[in-house]
C-alpha positions in Angstrom: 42.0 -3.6 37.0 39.6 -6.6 35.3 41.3 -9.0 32.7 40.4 -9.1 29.0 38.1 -12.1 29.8 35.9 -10.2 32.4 36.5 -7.5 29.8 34.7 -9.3 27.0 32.2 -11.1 29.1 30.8 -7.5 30.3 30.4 -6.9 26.5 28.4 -9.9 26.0 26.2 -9.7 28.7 25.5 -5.9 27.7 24.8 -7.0 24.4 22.3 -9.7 25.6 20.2 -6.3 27.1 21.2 -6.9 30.6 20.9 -3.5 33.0 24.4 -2.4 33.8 23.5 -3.1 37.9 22.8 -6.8 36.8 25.9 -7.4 34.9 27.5 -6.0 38.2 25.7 -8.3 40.7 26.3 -10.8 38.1 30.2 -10.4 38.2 30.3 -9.7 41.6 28.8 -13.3 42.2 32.2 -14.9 40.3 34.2 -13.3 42.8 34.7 -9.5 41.6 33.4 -8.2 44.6 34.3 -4.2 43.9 32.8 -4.9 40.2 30.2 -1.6 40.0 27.4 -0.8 37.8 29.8 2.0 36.7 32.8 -0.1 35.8 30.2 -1.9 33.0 29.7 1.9 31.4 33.6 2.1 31.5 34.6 -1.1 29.7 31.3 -0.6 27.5 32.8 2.9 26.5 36.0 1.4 25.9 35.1 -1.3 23.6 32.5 1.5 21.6 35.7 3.4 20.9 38.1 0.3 20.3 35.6 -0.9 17.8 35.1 2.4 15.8 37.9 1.2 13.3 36.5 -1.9 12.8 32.9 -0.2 12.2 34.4 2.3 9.5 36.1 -0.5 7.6 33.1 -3.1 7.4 31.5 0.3 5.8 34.1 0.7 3.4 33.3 -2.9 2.4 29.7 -2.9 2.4 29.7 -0.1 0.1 31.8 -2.3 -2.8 28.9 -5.2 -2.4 26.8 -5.5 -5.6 23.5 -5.5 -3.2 22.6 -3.9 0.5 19.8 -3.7 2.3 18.5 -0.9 3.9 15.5 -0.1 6.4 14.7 1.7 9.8 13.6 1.7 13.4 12.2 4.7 15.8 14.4 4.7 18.6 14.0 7.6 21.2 17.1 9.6 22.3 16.9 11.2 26.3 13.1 11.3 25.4 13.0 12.8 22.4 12.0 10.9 18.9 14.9 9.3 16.9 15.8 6.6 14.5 18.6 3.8 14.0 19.2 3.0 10.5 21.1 -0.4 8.8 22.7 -1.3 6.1 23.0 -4.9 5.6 24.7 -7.7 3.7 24.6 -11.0 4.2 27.7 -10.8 6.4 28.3 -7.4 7.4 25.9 -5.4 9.4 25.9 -1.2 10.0 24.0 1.1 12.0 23.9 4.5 13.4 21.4 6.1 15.8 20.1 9.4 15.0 17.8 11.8 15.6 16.5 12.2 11.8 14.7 10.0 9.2 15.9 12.4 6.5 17.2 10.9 3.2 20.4 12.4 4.5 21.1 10.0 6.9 20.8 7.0 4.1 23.0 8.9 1.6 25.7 9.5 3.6 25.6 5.8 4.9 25.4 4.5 1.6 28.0 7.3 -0.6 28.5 7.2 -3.5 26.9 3.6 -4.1 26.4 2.5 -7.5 24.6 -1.0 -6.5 20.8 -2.5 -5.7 19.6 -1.3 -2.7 16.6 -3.4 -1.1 13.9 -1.1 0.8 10.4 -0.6 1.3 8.5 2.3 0.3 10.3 4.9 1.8 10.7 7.9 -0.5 14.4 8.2 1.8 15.9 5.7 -0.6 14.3 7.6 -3.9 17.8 8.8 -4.3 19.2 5.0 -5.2 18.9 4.1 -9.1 18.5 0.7 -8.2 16.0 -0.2 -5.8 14.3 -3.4 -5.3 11.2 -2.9 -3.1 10.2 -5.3 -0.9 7.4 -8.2 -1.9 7.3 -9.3 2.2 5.5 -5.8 3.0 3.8 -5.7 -0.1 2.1 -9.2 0.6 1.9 -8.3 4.6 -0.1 -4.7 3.1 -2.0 -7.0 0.5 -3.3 -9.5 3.2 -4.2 -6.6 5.6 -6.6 -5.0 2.9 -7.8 -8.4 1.9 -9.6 -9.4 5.5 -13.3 -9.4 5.2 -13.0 -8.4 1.9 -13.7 -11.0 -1.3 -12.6 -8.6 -4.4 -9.7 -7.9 -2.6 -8.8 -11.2 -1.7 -8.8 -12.4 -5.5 -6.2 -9.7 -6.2 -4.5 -10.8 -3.1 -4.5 -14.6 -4.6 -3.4 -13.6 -8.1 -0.5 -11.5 -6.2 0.5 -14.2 -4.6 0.8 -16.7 -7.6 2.8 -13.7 -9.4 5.2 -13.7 -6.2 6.0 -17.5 -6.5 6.3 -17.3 -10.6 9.1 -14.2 -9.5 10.6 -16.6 -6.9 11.4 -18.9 -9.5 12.5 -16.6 -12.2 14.8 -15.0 -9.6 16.6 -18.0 -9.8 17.2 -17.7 -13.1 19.0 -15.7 -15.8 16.9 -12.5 -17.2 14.1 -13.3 -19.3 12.6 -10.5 -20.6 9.7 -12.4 -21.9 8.4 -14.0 -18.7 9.9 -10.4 -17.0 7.3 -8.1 -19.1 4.6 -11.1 -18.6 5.0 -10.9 -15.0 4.7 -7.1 -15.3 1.7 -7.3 -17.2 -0.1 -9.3 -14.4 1.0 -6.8 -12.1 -0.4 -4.0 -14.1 -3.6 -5.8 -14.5 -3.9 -6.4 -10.6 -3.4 -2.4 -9.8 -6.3 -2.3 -12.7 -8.9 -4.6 -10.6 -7.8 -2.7 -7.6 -8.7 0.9 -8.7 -12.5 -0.4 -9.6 -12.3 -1.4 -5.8 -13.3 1.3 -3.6 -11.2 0.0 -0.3 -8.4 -0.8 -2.6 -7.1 2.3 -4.2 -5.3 3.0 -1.8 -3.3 -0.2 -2.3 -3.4 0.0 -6.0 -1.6 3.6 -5.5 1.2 2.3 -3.5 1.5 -0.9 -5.6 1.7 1.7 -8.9 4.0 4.0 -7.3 6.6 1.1 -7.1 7.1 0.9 -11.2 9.4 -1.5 -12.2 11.2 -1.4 -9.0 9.4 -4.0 -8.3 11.1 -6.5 -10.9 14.9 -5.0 -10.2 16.0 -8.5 -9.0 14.8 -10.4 -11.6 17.7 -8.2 -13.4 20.8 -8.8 -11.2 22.3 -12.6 -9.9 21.6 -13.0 -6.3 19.4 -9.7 -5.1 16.2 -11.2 -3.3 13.2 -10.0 -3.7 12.7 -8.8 -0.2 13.9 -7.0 2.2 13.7 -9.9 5.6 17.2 -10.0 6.3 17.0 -6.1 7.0 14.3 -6.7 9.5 15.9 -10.3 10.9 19.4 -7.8 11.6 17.2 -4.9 13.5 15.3 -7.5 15.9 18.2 -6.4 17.9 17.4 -2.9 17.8 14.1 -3.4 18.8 15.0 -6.0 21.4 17.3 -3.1 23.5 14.4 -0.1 22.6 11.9 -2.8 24.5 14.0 -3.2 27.6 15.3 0.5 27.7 13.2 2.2 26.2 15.1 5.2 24.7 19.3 5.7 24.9 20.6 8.6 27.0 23.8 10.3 25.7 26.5 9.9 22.9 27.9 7.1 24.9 24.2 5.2 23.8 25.0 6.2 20.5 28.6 4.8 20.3 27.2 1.8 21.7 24.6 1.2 18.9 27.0 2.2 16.0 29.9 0.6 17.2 29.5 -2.4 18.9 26.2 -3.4 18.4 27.5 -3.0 14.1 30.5 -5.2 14.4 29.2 -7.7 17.1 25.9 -8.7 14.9 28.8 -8.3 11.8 30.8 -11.4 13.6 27.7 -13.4 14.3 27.0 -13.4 10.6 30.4 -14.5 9.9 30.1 -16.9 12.4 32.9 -15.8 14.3 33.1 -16.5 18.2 32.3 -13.6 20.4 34.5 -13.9 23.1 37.6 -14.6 21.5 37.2 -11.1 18.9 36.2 -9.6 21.9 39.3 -10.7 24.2 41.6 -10.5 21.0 40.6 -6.6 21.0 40.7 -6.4 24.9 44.5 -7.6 24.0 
C-alpha cells in the first residue's frame, strides 16, 4: 500500500544500517502510522529481487574491464563463520556473501577473466595470470615489523623510496630498464631481510610475490594497490559492526543485490532516490 517514494526511502535508510524497527518508528513519525518493522523486510525483499538483473549485468560488464579488484571480509551467517567477497572497478561494485573463502568463490565471480586482477596475498587469487599485489599491505606489514627494530627499519626506508620511484614509473610507459632496476632493489631488500632474524618472515612473503609485484608497471592505468577494494567493503564492515552476522537467504540477497548496485550508483554518481523510485516504478 506505500508509494515508490516511501518505497525507496525504506531502501536508503536500510542501507544507512538502520534496524528495521527504527526505519518503522521513523516512518511512522511522517504520518504512516500502520508502517511495521515487517513491512521494511517486505520492500527490502522486493527491491533484493528487483535489483538481481541489474546485479548480473554490472557483472557481465566488470568482467570485460582491463583491471578489477578483488579482496575479502569475514562476515558470519545465523552464527556460523562466513565471508563477502568484491570485485571492484572504479565504477561498478559486486559482492556476494558466502559461507566459503575457497578460490571457488573468486573464480566463478571472476570467469573466464583474461585481465589484471589487484589482491593481496591470498593464494585464492593464484588462479589469475595477472595479479598485481598490493604495495598498501606490503608497506602496512613492512612498518609493523619495523617498530623497535633499526635493521628493519632501513629495509623499511629503502622500501619505501622503491614505492615512490614505482609511483612515478606507473605513470609512465614500460621501461624495462628502470622496471628490472626497480626489481633489483627489491631483490636486494629480501637479501638484507633474510640476514635479519625477525625479518624472514617478511623477506618470505615479500619473495613469494615474484614479479607480481611490478605487473602495473606493465599495463596503462592498473594502481599499484589494492585501496579502492578496501574503500568499497567499509560498507561491509560498517553493517557486520551494527548486526553482527545476517540471518537467512533474504540477508544474502540483500548484500548481493542491493548493497552491489547501490554502492555501483554512488560511484557513478547517480542519485539514489530517483534509481530507486525509477525501479519502485
Amino acid at each position: 500500500i506505500y508509494g515508490k517514494n516511501i518505497q525507496a526511502i525504506t531502501v536508503m535508510l536500510k542501507n544507512l544500517t538502520n534496524s528495521h524497527e527504527k526505519i518503522a518508528d521513523f516512518m511512522k513519525e511522517l504520518g504512516a502510522s500502520s508502517f511495521s518493522a515487517s513491512e521494511v523486510q517486505n520492500i527490502s525483499d522486493k527491491f533484493a529481487m528487483m535489483l538481481k538483473p541489474e546485479r548480473q549485468m554490472l557483472l557481465k560488464k566488470l568482467r570485460k574491464m582491463p583491471y578489477v579488484h578483488a579482496d575479502e571480509t569475514g562476515f558470519r551467517k545465523d552464527g556460523q563463520n562466513g565471508y563477502v567477497w568484491g570485485v571492484f572497478t572504479p565504477t561498478i561494485s559486486v559482492l556476494t556473501a558466502t559461507m566459503s573463502r575457497a578460490r571457488k568463490i573468486i573464480q566463478n565471480l571472476l570467469k573466464n577473466y583474461k585481465g589484471v586482477i589487484v589482491v593481496d596475498g591470498y593464494n585464492a587469487y593464484d588462479e589469475f595470470p595477472l595479479k598485481q599485489r598490493c604495495w598498501a599491505h606490503l608497506i602496512r606489514e613492512f612498518k609493523d615489523y619495523a617498530e623497535n627494530n633499526p635493521e628493519i627499519q632501513n629495509q623499511y626506508l629503502r622500501l619505501k623510496e622503491l614505492y615512490d620511484q614505482m609511483k612515478q614509473l606507473n605513470e609512465k610507459p614500460p621501461d624495462e630498464q628502470k622496471i628490472a632496476q626497480c626489481k633489483w632493489l627489491l631483490n636486494d631488500v629480501v637479501t638484507c631481510l633474510k640476514s635479519i632474524k625477525q625479518a624472514k618472515g617478511l623477506a618470505i612473503l615479500i619473495k613469494n610475490g615474484g614479479d607480481d609485484w611490478f605487473t602495473a608497471l606493465y599495463y596503462e592505468g592498473v594502481p599499484l594497490h589494492n585501496n579502492h577494494a578496501e574503500r568499497e567493503l567499509r560498507s561491509i564492515v560498517l553493517l557486520r559492526k551494527n548486526i553482527g552476522c545476517y540471518r537467512n537467504d533474504k540477508g544474502k540477497n540483500w548484500i548481493d543485490n542491493v548493497i552491489s548496485v547501490l554502492r555501483t550508483w554512488k560511484l557513478q554518481g547517480k542519485n539514489l532516490f530517483q534509481n530507486l523510485n525509477a525501479i519502485a516504478t
